[in-house]
N, C-alpha and C positions, 0 to 999 in steps of 0.2 A: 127341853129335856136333853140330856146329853148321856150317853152310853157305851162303858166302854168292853167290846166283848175279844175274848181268848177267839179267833176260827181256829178250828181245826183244819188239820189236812183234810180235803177232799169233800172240802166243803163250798160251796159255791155262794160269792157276794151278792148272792139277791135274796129276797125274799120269798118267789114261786120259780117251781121248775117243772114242765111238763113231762120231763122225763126221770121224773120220780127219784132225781140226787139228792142228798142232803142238802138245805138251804140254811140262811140266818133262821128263818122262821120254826126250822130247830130246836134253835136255841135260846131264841129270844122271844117272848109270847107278847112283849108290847107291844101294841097298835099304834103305826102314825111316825115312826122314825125311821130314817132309811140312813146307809152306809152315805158316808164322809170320803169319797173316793173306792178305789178299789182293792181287793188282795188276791191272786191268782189263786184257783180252786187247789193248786198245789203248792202254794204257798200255806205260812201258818202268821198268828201274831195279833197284833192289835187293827183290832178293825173299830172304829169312831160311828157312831150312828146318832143321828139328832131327829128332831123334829123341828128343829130352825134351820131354815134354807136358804137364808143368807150366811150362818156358820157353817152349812154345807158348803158351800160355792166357796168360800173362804179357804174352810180346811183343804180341800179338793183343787181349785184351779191354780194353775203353776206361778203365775201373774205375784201371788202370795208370798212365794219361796219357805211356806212351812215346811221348815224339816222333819224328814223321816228315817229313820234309824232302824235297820239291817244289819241282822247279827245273820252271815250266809257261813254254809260249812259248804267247802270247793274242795273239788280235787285238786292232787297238784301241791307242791312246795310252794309258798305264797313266798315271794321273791320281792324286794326293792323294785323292781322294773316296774312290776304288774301293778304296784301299789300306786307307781308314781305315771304310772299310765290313768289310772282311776281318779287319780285327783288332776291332771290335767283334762280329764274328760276324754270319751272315750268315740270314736268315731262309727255310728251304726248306719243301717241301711236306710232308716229315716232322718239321718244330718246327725251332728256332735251332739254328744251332751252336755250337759252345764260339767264342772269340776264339782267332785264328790268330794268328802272327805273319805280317806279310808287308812283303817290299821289290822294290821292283826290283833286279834285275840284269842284269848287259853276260853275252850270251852264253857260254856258257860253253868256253874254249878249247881242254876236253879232249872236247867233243862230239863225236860220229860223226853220220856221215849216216844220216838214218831211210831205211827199203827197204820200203813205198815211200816216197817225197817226202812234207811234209807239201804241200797246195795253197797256191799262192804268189798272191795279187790282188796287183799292182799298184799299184792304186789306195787301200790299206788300207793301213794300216802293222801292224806287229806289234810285240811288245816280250816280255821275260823277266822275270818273277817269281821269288821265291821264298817260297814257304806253310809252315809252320810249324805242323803239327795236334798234338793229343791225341789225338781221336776219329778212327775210319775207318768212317764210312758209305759205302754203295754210291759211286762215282763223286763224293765229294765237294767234292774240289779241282775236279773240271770244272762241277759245277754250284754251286758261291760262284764262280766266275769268271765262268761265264754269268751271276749271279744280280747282278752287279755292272758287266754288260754286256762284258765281256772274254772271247771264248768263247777257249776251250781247243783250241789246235791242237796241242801234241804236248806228254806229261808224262812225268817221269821222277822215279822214287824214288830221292832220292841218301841218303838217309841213316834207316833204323830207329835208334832208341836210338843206341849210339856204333858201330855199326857202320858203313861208309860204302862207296860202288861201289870205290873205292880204285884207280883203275887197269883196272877190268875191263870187256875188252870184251862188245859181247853177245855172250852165249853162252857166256860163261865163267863159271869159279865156283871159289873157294876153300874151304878150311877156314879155320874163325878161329879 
């Protein structure tokens, strides 16, 4: 069985939590499939969940190179440097990263409003990328964007492998 669900923000990638957060089990009432890797409880997007665990370890370990697809909105004027810092790979406190693809992009038109608001300055401007990894280290995408001076104000997993959010609001979730 394969499953693909919207998380919400402020939702946490497990199953149980003893301090009473929202979890998958939320949202997903099947028994027997667990998440494909992970998505920060402040992150948003495609989270993959199987009951095959050799498709788990697949989707999930870096060995793989399944790509995943980050659509981030940073602060900051996204600049040629920062892009070309991104795709040479970016140097963090646990060693380089692999080389990401990344570009700009215009907002995305099928977005929904985040609950809460991301914080709005004024005086900042913001802009949309999109990252393009191999690997999934802890918080990656957020820290090569701080690490390139674009901090990360809201992300979203659109795309595991060829799997894609496809229409799915948060909170929903299909079979694929």
């Amino acid at each position: 069985m394969l499953i693909l669900l919207n998380k919400p923000y402020d939702v946490l990638c497990q199953f149980t939590d003893g301090d009473g957060r929202r979890t998958l089990a939320d949202f997903v009432p099947v028994k027997g499939v667990y998440p494909a890797g992970r998505l920060d409880r402040d992150s948003e997007g495609l989270v993959v969940l199987t009951d095959d665990g050799r498709l788990q370890a697949r989707i999930a370990d870096p060995r793989y190179k399944l790509e995943k697809v980050y659509l981030a909105q940073v602060e900051g004027v996204v600049g040629e440097e920062a892009l070309s810092r991104l795709r040479a790979g970016v140097e963090l406190n646990d060693g380089p990263t692999l080389a990401a693809l990344a570009r700009v992009v215009e907002e995305p038109a099928w977005l929904w409003p985040r609950d809460p608001p991301i914080r709005v300055r004024k005086t900042v401007p913001d802009g949309w990328i999109e990252v393009t990894l191999r690997e999934g280290r802890n918080r990656q995408v957020r820290r090569m964007c701080a690490a390139v001076g674009l901090p990360c104000l809201r992300l979203i997993r659109w795309r595991v492998g060829d799997w894609t959010l496809g229409g799915l609001a948060p909170g929903e979730w299909r079979e694929a």
